[in-house]
MIDREN-606764 format. One line per 3 residues: number of its first residue (from 1); their letters; for each residue x, z, y of C-alpha. Coordinates in steps of 0.1 Angstrom, whole numbers, plus 5000, padded with zeros to 4 digits. Layout:
NUM) a) X Z Y | ...
END
This chain:
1) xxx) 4832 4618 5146 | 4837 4652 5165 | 4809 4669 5140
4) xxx) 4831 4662 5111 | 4866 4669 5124 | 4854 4704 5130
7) xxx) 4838 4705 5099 | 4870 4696 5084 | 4893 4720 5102
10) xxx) 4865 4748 5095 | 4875 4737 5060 | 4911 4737 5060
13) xxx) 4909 4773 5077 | 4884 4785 5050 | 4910 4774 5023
16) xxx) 4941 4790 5040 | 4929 4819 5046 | 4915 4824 5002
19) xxx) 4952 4812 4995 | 4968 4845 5019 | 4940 4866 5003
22) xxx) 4966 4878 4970 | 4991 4887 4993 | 4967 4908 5011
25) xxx) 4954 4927 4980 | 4989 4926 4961 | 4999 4947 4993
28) xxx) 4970 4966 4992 | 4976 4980 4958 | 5013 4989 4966
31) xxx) 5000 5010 4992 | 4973 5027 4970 | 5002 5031 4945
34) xxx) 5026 5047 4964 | 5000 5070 4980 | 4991 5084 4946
37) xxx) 5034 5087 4939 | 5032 5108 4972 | 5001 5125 4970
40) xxx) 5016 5134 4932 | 5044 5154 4946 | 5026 5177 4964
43) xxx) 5033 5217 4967 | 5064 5205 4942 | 5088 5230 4964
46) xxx) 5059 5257 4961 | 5062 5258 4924 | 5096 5258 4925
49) xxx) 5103 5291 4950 | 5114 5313 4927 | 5146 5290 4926
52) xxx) 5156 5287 4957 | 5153 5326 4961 | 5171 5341 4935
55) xxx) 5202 5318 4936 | 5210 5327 4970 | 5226 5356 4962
58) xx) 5246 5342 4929 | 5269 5317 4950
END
C-alpha cells in the first residue's frame, strides 16, 4: 500500500510540475525579448553627439 501511494504522489508531482512548465518558458521568452529591445539601443546617445553639442550654444 505504501509502494503505491508514493508512486502516486511521484505522479501527481510529475504532472504539476509539466502544467508550471509554460509559465516558465512564456517568462523565459519575455526575458530574451526584452534583452534584444535593450541590447537594440545600444551606443544610441553615441550616434546622436553631434546633437547634444551644437545646441548648447543656440538656447
Amino acid at each position: 500500500m505504501t509502494n503505491i501511494l508514493a508512486a502516486v504522489e511521484e505522479t501527481e508531482h510529475a504532472t504539476s510540475m509539466l502544467d508550471t512548465l509554460p509559465y516558465g518558458l512564456v517568462a523565459i521568452g519575455i526575458f530574451v525579448l526584452l534583452a534584444f529591445v535593450t541590447w537594440s539601443y545600444r551606443d544610441v546617445a553615441n550616434r546622436h553627439d553631434h546633437k547634444s553639442g551644437d545646441s548648447e550654444g543656440h538656447h
